[in-house]
C-alpha positions in Angstrom: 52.5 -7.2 -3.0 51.5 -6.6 -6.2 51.5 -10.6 -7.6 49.1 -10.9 -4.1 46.4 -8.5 -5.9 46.0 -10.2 -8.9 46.1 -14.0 -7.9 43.6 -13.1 -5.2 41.6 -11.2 -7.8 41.5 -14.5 -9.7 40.5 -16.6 -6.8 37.8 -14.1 -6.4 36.1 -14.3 -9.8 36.9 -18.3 -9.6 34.8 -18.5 -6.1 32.0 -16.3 -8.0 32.2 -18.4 -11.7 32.5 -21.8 -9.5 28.1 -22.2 -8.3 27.0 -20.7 -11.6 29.1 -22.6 -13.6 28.5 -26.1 -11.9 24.7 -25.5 -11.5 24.6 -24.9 -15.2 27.2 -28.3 -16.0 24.7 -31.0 -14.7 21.4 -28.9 -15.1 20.1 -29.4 -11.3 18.4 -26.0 -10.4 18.2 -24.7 -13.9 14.9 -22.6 -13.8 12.0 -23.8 -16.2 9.0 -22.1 -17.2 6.2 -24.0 -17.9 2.4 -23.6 -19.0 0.0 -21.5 -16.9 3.4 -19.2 -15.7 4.5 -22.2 -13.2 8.3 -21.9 -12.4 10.3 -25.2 -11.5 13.5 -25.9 -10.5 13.1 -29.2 -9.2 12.6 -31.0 -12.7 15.2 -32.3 -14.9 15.6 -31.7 -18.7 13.8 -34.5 -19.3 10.7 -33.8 -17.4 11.0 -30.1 -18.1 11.1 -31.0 -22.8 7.4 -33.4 -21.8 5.8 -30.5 -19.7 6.4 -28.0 -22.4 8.8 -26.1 -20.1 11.3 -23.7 -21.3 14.3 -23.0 -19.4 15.0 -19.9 -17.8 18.4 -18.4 -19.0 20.7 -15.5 -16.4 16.8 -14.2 -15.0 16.5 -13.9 -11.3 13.5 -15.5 -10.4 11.6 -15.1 -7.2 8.7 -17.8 -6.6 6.6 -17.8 -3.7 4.9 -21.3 -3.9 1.0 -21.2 -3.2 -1.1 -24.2 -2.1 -3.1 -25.9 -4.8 -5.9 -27.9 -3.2 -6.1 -31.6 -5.2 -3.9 -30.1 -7.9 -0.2 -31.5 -8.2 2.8 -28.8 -9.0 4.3 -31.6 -12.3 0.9 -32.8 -13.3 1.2 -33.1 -17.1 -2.5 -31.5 -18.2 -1.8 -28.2 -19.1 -3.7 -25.6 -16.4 -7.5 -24.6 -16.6 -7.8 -20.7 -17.3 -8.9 -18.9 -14.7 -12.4 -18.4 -12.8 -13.7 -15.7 -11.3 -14.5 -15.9 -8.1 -17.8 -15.2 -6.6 -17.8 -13.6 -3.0 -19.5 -15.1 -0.7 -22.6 -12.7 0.9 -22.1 -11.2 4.1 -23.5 -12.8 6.5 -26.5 -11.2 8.4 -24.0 -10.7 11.9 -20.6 -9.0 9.7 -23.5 -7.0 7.7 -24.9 -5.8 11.5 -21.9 -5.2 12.8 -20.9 -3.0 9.9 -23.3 -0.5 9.7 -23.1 -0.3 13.8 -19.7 0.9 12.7 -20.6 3.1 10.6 -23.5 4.7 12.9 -20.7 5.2 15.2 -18.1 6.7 13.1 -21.6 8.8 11.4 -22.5 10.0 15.0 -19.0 10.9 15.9 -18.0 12.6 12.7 -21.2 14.6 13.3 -20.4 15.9 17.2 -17.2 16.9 15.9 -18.6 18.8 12.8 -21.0 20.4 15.3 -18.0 21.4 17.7 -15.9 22.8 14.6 -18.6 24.3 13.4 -19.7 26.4 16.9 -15.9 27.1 17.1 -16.1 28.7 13.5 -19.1 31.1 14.6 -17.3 32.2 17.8 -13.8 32.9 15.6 -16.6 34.6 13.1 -18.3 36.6 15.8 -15.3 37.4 17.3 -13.3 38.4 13.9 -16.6 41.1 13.3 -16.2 41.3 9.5 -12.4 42.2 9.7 -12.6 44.4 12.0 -12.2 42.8 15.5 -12.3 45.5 18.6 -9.0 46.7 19.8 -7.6 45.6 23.0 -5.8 47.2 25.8 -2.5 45.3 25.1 -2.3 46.1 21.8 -1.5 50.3 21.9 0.9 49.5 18.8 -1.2 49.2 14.8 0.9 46.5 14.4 0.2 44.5 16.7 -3.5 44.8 16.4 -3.1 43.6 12.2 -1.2 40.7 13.4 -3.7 39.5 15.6 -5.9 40.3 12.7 -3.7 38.2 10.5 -3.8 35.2 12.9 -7.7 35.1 13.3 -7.7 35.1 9.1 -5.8 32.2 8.9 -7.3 30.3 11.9 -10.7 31.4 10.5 -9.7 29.1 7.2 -8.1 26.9 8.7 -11.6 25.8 10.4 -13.5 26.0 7.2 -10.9 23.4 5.9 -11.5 21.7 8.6 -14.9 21.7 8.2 -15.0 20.5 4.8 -13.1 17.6 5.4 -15.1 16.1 7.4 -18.1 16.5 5.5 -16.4 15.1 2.7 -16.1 11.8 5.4 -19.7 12.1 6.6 -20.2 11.9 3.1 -17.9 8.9 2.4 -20.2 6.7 5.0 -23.5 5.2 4.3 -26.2 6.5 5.5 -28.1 4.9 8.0 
């Protein structure tokens, strides 16, 4: 049992050496870097030493291949630097569309303010300063500061509420 463990051990690290070693032998797949950050692993040396490419040694390279309109992947002129592009204008429907949107989302952001905010003054009224009128159920103190307790916290808990979606009224243009 134990001269099983290490010849299979063996055949192990020989299945794992085998690909790496072979691709490396005859150079097909080696990973070359040329100008302009373009990876290739379809060129040979050859190609690779006239591109100006450097080869790529024990990196893991991941290269998701983009469509170049009239430009080929090999060509030999080395790459133009980059432009920046101009966004096109909006045209007249999107731009109409857009702030109808945002009109929308405006006048519904505003009817739920307005809701929050009448639920605030009711909670307020109600709350009388601190010092909300006792009811019947609640013969024991206790239970009468818990219920003070609650409407504290539900009372903030609006105003939070309320200030969040001002801040997205805000956040929208106006109309």
């Amino acid at each position: 049992m134990s001269i099983r463990i290490p010849s299979l051990g063996a055949v192990l690290a020989l299945l794992v050496a085998l690909p790496a070693w072979s691709q490396s032998a005859d150079g097909v797949g080696a990973m070359y870097r040329c100008p302009g950050n373009d990876y290739n692993n379809t060129i040979t040396a050859s190609e690779a030493e006239k591109l100006r490419c450097k080869k790529v040694e024990n990196a893991s390279v991941t290269v998701i291949q983009s469509a170049k309109p009239g430009a080929s992947a090999a060509s030999a002129a080395p790459p133009s630097p980059p432009v920046a592009a101009i966004a096109d204008p909006m045209s007249p429907a999107d731009a109409a569309a857009l702030r109808t949107r945002a009109s929308n989302a405006r006048r519904s952001l505003e009817v739920r303010l307005k809701t929050e905010e009448g639920k605030l003054s009711a909670l307020e009224k109600e709350f009388n300063g601190g010092e909300p009128e006792r009811r019947i159920d609640e013969f024991d103190f206790q239970k009468y500061l818990d219920r003070v307790a609650r409407m504290r916290s539900e009372i903030s808990r609006k105003q939070i509420d309320i200030a969040e979606l001002r801040r997205e009224i805000d956040k929208l243009p106006t109309p």
